[in-house]
N, C-alpha and C positions, 0 to 999 in steps of 0.2 A: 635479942640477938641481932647482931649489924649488918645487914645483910654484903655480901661479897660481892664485889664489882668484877665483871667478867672480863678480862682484861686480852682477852683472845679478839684480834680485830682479823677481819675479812678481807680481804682483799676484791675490791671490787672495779671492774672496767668504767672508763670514762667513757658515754655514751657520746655519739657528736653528736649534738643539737641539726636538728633538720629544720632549713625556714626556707619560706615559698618566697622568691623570686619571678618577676615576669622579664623575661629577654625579648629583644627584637629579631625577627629571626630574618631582617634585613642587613641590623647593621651589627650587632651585638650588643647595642645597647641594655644596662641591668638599674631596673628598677622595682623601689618595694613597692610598690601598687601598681594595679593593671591602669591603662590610660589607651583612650583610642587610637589615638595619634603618639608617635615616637617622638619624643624631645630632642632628640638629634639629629635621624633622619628625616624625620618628616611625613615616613611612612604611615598609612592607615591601617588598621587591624593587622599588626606584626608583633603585637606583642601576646606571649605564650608563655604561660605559666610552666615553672621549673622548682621541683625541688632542690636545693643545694645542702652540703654542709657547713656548721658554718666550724672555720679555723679556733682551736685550742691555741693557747698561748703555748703550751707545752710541744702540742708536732709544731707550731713556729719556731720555736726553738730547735727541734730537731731537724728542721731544714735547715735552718740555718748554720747549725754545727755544722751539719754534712756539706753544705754549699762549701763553706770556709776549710772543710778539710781536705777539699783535693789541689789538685797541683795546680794551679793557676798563673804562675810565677809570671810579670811582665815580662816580654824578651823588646830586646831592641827590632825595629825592622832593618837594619842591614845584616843583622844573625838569624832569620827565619830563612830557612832552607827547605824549597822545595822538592819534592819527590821528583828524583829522573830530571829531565830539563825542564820544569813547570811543570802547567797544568794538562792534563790527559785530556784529548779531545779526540772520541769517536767518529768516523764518519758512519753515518746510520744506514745509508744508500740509498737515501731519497736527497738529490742534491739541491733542490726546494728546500727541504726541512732541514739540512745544515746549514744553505745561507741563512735562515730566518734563525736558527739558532747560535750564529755568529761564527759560524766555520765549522761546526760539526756540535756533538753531545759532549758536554764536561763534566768528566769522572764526580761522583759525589755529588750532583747537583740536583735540584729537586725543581719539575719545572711542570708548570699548569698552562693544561690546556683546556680551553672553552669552548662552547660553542653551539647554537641550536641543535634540540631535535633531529636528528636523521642527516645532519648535514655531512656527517663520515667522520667523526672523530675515533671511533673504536674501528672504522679498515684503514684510516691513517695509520692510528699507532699499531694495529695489529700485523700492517704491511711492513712498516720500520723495523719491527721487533723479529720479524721471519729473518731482512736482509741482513739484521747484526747476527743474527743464530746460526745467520751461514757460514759464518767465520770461524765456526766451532767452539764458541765460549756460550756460557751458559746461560737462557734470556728466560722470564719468569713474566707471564701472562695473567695478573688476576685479574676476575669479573667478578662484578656482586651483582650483574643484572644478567646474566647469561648461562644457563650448566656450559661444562665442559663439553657438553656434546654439543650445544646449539655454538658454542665457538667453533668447532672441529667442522661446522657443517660451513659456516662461514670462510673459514680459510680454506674448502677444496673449493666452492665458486671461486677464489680468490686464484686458486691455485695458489698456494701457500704450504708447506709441508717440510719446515725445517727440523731434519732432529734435533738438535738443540734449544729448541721452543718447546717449554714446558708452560702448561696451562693449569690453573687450579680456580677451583671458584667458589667461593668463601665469602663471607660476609665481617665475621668477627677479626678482628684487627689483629689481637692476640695472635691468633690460628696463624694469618698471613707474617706476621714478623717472624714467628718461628718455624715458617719454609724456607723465609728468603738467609735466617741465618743458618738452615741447615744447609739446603740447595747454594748459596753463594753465586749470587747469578750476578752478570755484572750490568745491566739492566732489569729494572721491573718496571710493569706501567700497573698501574692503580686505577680500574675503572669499574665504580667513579669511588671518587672520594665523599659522594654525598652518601652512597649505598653500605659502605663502611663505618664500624662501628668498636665502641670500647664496650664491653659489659657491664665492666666494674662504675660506669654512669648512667644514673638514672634516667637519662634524655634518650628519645627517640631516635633514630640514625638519622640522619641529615639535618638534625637541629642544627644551632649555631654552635653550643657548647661541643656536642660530639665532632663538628666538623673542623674545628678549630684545635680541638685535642687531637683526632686523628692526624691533622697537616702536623701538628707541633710534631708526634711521636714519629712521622715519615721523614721528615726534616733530620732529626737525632739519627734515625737509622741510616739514611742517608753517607750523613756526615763521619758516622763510624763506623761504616763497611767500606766507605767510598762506593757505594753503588748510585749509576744515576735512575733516579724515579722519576716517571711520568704518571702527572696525577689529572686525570678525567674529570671537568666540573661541568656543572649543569650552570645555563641561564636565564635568569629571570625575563618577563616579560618587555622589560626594558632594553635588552641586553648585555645587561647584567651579569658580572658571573655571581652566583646563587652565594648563598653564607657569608661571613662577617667579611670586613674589608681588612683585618688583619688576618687572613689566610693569600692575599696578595703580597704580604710582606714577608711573609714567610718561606714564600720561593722566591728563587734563582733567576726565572723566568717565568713570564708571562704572555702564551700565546692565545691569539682567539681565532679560530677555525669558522669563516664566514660565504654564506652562500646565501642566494634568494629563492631559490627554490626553481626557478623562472628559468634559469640559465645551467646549465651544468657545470658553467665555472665557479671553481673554492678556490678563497683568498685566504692563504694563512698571512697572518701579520701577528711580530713578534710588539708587546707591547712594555713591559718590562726588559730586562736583560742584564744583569749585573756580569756578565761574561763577553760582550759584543755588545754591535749598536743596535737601539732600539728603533722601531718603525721599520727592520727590513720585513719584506716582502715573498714569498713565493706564490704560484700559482699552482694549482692542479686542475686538472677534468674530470666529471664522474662518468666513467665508460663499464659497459655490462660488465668488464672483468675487473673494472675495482677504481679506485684511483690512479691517474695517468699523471703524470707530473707537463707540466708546458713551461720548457725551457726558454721558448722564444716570447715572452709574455706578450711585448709590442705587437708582433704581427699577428698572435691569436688574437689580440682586439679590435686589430685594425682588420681581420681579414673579411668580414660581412659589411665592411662601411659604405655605400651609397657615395659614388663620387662626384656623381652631377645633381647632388639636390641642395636644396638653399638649408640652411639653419645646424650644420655640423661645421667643426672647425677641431683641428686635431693638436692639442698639448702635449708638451715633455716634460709628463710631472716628474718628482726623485721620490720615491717611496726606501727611506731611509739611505743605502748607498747604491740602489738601483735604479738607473732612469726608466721611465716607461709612457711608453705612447699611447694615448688615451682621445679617445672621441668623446668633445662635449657636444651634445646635441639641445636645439632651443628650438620649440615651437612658439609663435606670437599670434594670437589669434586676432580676429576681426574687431573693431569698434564696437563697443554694446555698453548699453545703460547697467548701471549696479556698480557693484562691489566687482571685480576682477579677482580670477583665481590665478594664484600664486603655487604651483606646484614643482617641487624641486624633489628630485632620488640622487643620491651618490655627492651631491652637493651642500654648502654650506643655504642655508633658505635667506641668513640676514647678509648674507655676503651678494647674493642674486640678487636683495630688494637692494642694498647699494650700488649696486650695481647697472639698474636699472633706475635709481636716479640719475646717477652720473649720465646715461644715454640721454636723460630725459634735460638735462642744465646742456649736453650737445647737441639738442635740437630734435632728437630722435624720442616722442614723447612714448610712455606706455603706462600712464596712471590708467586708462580706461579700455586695455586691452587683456585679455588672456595671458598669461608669461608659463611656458611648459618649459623646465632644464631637466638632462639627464647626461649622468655619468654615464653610456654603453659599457655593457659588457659586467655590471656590477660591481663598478668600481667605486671604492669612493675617495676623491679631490679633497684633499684636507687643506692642503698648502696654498697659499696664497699665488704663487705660481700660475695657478689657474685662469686670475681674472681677466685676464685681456683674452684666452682664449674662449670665456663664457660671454662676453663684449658680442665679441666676432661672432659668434653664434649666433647670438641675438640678434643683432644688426641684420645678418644675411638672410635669416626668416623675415626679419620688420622687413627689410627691400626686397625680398623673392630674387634674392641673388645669389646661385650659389660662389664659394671662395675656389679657388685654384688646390684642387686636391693635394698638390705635393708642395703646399705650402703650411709652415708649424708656425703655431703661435705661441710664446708663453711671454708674464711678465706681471707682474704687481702694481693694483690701478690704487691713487690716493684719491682722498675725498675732494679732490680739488682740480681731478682729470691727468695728474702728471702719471707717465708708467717710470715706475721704481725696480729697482734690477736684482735679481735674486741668485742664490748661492749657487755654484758650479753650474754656471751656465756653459762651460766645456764639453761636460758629461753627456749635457740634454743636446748638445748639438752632434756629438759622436753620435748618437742613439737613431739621431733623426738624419744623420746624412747614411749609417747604415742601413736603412729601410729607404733609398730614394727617396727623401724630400730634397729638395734643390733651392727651395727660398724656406727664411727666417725672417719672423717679424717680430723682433726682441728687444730690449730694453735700452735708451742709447750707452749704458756702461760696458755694453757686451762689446769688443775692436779685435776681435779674431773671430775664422772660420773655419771647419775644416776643407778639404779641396770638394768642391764643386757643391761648395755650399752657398749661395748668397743670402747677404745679413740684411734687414732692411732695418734700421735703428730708429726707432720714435721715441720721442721727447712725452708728448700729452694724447690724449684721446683722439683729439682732432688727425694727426698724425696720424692715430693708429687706424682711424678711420676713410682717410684719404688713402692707407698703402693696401688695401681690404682688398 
């Protein structure tokens, strides 16, 4: 007898293969073997094992059908038609946090904000979020580090108490997408984006994978409610903001919320901005009822400066489209055998040792002396603008001379002692004859003043050093 073939087949699921990857939980780097050091970053012990799935040919195909099945049609750009007359720009009512965000919050947009530890990033954004709720439209508070009740304790010191601020405090991502599309708020702020999490991924919350997929899914939501979200990030000991570096690509904006702890002034600076210019600027105070905005930036840092002491000399840096008056201060210590310390805050460290050869090829030696520079007030000097008023500083501590208080210095030193002249120097001269300064020692390109301002124009070091 032949035996009968069973010809009944089963139907059975394709299982997805699970394989161990290690990620860097610096940079996102994915490798199959663990290794100390990251091949990309550079980073030491960041690499952490991940299980992943690995992709079937058949769901690749299925994305890919689905990608190709929706409407994606090219359109020309002079046929793209804007909603209303462009783009929607909120004012939030902190007018610090609209200039840094380039005129106000744009609809839709998805914007990261950074920054240490306890420096006030959640009574920023929870201050912002009260002034839009007061307008009567609907604002959406979530925390993954805080109950609703230890936020509700936070906004009465604040004195905060808008009805239209709703609060929730949730961790699973899910959970929060489907408040914000039932609620329809027309702000949410997200804090943090590390503390937040997908289920349906095997990775821990603030991995690289979970915080890269959450950015991705708030990005989407974003963009198809039109609501603008504020995403809360942590950073690294570096200053850094924390998880991969494509989750800075993936927002709108990029701000970093900075303080020293030292001072009670917070510097937001906008560093991204696909909506406005990058590198503006605001200032705030931290006062026992919360964050204070300082509209007059200039004079809050000039208002503690020491006017008859040697080694301060006062710049009109431009921190993106805002000028600002800034104190550089230079200690120059005594002669002494050794090695000389070189310490710089708020300042460029190889731009100071340039700097201080150039005094030293002008006769003014300092290989074997002490060099102390500081930004006052917490600031920090990026722009080349600077040098001639870190010159001056130096100089006036090296001769125990102080400068003439109501005189401003700025202008860009080369390696060869000529001063080079820098961009809207109009701007930095408004700024500075508004605050009473009455002499300028600026670059010879600069040939206007405003009224009751005298320019005094140098060529080289030497120059800048005879008009001191």
């Amino acid at each position: 007898m032949v035996p009968q073939c069973d010809t009944t087949r089963r139907w059975r699921p394709v299982m997805p293969r699970i394989k161990t990857v290690y990620v860097c939980q610096s940079c996102g780097y994915v490798a199959p073997k663990w290794a100390g050091r990251c091949p990309d970053c550079k980073s030491w012990n960041t690499m952490m094992e991940e299980q992943r799935e690995s992709s079937s040919k058949s769901s690749a195909k299925q994305r890919t059908s689905a990608s190709l099945s929706r409407d994606q049609r090219p359109v020309r750009l002079v046929d793209v038609r804007a909603d209303g007359e462009g783009e929607v720009r909120m004012r939030t009512g902190l007018a610090e946090l609209d200039t840094v965000l380039g005129g106000g919050l744009v609809a839709g947009s998805l914007v990261l904000v950074g920054g240490d530890p306890g420096v006030g990033k959640s009574t920023l954004l929870l201050t912002a979020a009260e002034r839009l709720a007061q307008r009567g439209a609907p604002i959406l508070y979530v925390s993954g580090e805080e109950s609703v009740q230890q936020v509700h304790l936070r906004a009465q010191r604040l004195g905060l108490g808008a009805p239209h601020l709703h609060l929730l405090s949730h961790t699973d991502f899910g959970h929060v997408e489907s408040a914000i599309r039932s609620l329809k708020p027309t702000v949410v702020v997200l804090d943090s984006v590390q503390t937040v999490y997908l289920p349906q991924l095997p990775n821990i919350p603030g991995s690289v994978t979970q915080v890269r997929e959450v950015a991705h899914r708030a990005m989407l939501l974003a963009k198809s409610t039109n609501t603008a979200v504020f995403l809360v990030g942590h950073v690294t000991k570096s200053g850094e903001l924390a998880g991969p570096k494509v989750l800075e690509h993936f927002v709108d904006t990029v701000i970093h919320f900075e303080g020293d702890g030292r001072t009670p002034l917070r510097i937001l600076r906008s560093v991204k901005n696909r909506f406005g210019p990058a590198g503006e600027l605001g200032v705030f105070e931290m006062v026992d009822s919360g964050l204070q905005e300082v509209p007059d930036a200039s004079a809050r840092l000039l208002s503690e400066r020491v006017l008859d002491a040697a080694g301060t000399a006062v710049v009109a840096s431009l921190e993106g489209t805002r000028p600002l008056l800034t104190e550089v201060q230079a200690l120059v210590g005594r002669a002494a055998p050794g090695n000389p310390a070189r310490t710089c805050v708020g300042v460029d460290r190889q731009r100071v040792a340039m700097i201080a050869a150039i005094l030293g090829k002008a006769g003014l030696h300092l290989h074997d002396r002490d060099l102390f520079v500081n930004a006052a007030g917490g600031v920090r000097l990026e722009e080349t603008a600077a040098d001639t008023a870190i010159l001056a500083a130096i100089a006036s501590s090296l001769r125990d001379q102080p400068l003439d208080p109501h005189t401003l210095v700025f202008g860009e030193l080369g390696l060869v002692g000529e001063v080079r002249g820098v961009g809207h120097a109009q701007i930095r001269l408004k700024e500075a004859a508004r605050h009473g300064f009455r002499r300028a020692i600026v670059p010879y390109t600069v040939d206007e003043a405003p009224p009751g301002l005298e320019l005094v124009r140098v060529r080289s070091v030497r120059d800048l050093l005879a008009a001191l």
